[in-house]
C-alpha positions as CSV (number, residue, x, y, z in Angstrom):
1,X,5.8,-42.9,-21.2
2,X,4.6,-41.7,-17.5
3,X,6.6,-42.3,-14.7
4,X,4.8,-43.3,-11.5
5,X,6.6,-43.5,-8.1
6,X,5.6,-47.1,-6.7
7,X,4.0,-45.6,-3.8
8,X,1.9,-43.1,-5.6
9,X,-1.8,-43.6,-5.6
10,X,-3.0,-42.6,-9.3
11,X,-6.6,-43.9,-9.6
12,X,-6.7,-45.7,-12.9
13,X,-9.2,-43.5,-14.7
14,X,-6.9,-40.6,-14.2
15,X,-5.7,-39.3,-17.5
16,X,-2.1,-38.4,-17.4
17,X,-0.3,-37.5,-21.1
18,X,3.0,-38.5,-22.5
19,X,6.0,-37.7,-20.1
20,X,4.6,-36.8,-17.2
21,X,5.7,-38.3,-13.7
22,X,4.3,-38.7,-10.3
23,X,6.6,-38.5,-7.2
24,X,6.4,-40.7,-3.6
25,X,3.3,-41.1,-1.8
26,X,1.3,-38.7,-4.4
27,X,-2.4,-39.5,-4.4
28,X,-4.0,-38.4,-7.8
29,X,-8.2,-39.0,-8.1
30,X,-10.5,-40.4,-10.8
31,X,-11.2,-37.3,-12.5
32,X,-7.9,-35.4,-12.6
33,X,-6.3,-35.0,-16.3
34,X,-2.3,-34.3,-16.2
35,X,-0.9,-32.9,-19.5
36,X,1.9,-33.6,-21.6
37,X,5.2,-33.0,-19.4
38,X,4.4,-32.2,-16.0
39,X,5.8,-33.1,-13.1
40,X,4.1,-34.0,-9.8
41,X,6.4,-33.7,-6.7
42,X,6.0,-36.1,-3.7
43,X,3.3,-36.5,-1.4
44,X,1.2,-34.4,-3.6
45,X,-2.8,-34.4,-3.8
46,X,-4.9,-33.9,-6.8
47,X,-7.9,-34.4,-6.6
48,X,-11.7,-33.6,-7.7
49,X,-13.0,-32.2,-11.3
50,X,-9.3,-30.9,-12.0
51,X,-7.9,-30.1,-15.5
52,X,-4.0,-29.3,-15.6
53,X,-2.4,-28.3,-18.8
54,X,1.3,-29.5,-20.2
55,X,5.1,-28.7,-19.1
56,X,4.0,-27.4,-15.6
57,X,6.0,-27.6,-12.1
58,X,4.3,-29.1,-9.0
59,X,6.1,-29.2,-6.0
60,X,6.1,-31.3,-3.0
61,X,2.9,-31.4,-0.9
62,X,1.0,-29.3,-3.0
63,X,-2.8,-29.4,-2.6
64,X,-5.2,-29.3,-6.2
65,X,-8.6,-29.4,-6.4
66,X,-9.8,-29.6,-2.9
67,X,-13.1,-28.7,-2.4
68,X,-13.6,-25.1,-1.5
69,X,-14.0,-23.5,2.0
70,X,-17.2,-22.6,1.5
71,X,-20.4,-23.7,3.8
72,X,-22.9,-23.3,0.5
73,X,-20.6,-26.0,-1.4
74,X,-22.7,-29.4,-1.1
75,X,-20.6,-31.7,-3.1
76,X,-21.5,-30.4,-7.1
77,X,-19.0,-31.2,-9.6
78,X,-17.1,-27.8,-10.1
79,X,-14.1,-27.7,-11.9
80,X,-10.4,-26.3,-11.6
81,X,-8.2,-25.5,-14.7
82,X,-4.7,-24.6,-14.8
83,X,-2.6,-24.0,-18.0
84,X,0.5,-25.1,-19.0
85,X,4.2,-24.4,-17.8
86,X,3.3,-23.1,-14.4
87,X,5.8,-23.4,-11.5
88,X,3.6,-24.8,-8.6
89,X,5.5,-24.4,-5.6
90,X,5.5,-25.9,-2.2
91,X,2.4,-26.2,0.4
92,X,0.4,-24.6,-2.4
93,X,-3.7,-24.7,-2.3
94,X,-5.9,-24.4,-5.3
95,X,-10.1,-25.0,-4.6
96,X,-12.0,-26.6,-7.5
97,X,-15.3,-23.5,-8.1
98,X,-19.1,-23.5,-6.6
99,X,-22.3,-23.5,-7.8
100,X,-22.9,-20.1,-6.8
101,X,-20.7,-18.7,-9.3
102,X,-19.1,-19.8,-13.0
103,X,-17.8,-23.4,-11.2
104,X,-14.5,-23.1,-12.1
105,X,-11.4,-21.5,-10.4
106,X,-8.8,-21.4,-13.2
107,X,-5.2,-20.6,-13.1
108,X,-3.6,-19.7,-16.7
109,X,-0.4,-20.3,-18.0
110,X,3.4,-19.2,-17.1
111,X,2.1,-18.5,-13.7
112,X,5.2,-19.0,-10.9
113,X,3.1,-19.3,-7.2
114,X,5.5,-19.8,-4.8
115,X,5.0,-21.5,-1.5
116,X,1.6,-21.5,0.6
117,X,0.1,-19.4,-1.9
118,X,-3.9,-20.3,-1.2
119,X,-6.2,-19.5,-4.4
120,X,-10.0,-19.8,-3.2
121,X,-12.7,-20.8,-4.9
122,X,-13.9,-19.4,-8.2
123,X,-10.5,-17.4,-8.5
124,X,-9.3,-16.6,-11.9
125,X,-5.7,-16.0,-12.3
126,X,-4.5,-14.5,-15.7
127,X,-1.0,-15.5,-17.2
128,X,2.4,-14.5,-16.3
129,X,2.1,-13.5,-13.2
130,X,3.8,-14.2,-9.7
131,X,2.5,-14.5,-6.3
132,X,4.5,-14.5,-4.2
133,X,5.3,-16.8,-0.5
134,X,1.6,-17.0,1.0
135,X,-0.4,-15.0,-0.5
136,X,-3.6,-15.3,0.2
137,X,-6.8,-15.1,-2.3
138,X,-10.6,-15.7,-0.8
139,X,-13.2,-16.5,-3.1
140,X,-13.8,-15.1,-6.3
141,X,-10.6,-12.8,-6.5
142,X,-9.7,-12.0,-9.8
143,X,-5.6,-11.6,-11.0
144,X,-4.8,-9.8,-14.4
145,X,-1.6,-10.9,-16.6
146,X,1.7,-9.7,-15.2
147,X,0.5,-8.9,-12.3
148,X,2.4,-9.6,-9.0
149,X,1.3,-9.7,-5.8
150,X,3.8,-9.6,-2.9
151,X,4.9,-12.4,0.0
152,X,2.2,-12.4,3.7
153,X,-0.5,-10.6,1.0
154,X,-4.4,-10.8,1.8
155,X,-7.2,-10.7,-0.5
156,X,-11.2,-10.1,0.4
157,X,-13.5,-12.0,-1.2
158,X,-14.3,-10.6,-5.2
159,X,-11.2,-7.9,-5.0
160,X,-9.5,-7.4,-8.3
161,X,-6.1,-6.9,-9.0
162,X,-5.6,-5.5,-12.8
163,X,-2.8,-6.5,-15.3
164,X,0.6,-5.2,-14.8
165,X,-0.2,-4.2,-11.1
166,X,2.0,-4.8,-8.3
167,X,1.5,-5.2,-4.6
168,X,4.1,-4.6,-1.6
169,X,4.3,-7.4,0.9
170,X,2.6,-7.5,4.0
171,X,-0.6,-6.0,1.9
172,X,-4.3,-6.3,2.8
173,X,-6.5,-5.8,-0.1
174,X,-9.9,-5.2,0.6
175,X,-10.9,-3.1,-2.9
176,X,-9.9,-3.3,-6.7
177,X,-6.5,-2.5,-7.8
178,X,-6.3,-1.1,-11.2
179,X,-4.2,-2.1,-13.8
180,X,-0.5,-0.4,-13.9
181,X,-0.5,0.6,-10.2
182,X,1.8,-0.3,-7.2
183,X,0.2,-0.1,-4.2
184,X,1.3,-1.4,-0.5
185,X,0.0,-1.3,3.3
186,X,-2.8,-1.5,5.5
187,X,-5.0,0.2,4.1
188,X,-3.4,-0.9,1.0
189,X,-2.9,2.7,-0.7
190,X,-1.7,3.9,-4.1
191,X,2.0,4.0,-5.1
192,X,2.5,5.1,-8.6
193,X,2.3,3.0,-11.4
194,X,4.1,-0.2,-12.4
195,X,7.2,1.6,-14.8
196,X,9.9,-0.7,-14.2
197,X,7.8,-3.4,-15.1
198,X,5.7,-1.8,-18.1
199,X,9.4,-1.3,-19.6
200,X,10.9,-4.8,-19.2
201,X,7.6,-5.8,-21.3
202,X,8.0,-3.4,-24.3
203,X,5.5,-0.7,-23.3
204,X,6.6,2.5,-25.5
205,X,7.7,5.1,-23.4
206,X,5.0,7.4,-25.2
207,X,2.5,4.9,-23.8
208,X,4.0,4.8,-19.8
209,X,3.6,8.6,-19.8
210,X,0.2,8.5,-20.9
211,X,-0.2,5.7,-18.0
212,X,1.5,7.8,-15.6
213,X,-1.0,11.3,-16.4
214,X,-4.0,8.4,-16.1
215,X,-2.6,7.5,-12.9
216,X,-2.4,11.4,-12.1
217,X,-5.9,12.2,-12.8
218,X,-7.3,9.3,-10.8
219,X,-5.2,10.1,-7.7
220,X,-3.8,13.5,-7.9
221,X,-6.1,16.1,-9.6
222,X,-8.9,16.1,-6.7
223,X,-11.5,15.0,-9.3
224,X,-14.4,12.5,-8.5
225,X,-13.9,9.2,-10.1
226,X,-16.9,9.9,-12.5
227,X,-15.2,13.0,-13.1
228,X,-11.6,11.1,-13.4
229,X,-13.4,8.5,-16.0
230,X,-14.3,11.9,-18.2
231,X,-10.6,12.4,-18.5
232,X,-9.8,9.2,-19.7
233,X,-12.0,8.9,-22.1
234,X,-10.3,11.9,-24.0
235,X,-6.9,10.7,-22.8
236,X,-7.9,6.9,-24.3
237,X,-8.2,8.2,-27.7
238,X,-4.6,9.2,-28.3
239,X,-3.0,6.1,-25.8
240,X,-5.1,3.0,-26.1
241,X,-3.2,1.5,-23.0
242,X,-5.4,3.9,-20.9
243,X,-8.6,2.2,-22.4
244,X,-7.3,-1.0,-20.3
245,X,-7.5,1.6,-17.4
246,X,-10.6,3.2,-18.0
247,X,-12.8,-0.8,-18.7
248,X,-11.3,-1.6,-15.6
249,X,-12.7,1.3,-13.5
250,X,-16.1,1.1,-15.3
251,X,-16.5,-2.4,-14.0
252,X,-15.4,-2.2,-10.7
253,X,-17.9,-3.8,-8.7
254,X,-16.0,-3.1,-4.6
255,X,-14.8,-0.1,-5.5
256,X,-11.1,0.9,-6.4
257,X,-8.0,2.0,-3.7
258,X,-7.8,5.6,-3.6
């Protein structure tokens, strides 16, 4: 059974599954599909090519599947995905992809955005992670799992953040963040590495010393980063964790924080 406020607007070749409802004044377009489960605050709009999984959250006057804030978007049918069992709060905006990359922005699962998070066009946001009150992702960011990204954060346009990384409040991200490190400010800079975190999610404590010399060689031992990467390849072979390091470095396209 779905349960549709009377004054919601749910165009009828929506797809919406079993159990989901649709609060006040929610406006829901012909080619939006609603999993099992989820419910759809008030005043909500969901619109374009958008794909939403089961058991998620959306809050009040959330925004899905606009088109995207880009000048080079003329009207294709690009897509936006998001998993299941999200918590979609307040004032959030999520853009449908462009033609001028994969056309999709996709959001995973057991994701918790809280309010006036933006996520661009052509974003890819892994699972599990948390961003927190307005953050802020331009176009083609990417977001690994666990990762969490702090309240008033900025993101430039194709900046990574790796799994298991966090970022301070009040950030501005400009370059790639590897996976495992904290890092705050403006010019975001280098912390340490994620511990607290890596512990809470079973990491062996042989593995978060091996992170923690990784994290040493990239930022404390003077080398090059070519000369860094060297290091971890030895290091990899004896703490696999690293390796998750090392890929990410390798395909770093901006650059990484140093």
């Amino acid at each position: 059974m779905v349960n549709i406020h009377p004054s919601a607007l749910v165009h009828p070749k929506a797809q919406l599954g079993i159990g989901v409802s649709v609060g006040a004044f929610t406006i829901i377009g012909e080619h939006v599909t609603v999993g099992d489960g989820t419910s759809i605050g008030s005043h909500c709009v969901i619109e374009g090519h958008t794909q939403i999984g089961r058991d998620n959250k959306i809050h009040h006057y959330a925004a899905l599947g606009g088109v995207p804030q880009d000048k080079k978007y003329n009207g294709e049918p690009t897509r936006l995905e998001i998993g299941d069992r999200n918590t979609i709060r307040e004032f959030v905006s999520f853009n449908v992809g462009t033609a001028q990359d994969k056309g999709v922005t996709s959001i995973g699962s057991d994701n918790w955005v809280m309010g006036y998070v933006h996520i661009a066009h052509d974003c890819r946001v892994g699972n599990q992670t948390i961003l927190a009150s307005n953050a802020q992702l331009a176009g083609h960011c990417e977001v690994g799992d666990w990762a969490i990204l702090g309240g008033h954060t900025g993101y430039h346009q194709f900046v990574r953040i790796g799994a298991h990384a966090m970022i301070g409040g009040g950030s501005m991200l400009v370059q790639d963040v590897p996976p495992f490190v904290m890092a705050q400010g403006y010019p975001t800079i280098p912390r340490g590495i994620n511990a607290e975190g890596l512990k809470r999610r079973g990491f062996t404590s042989e593995a978060i010393n091996a992170i923690k010399q990784a994290y040493r060689t990239i930022y404390k031992s003077g080398l090059s980063l070519d000369e860094a990467r060297l290091k971890l390849d030895e290091l990899q072979k004896s703490a696999p964790a690293v390796g998750i390091l090392n890929e990410f470095l390798a395909s770093s396209q901006r650059g990484i924080i140093r």
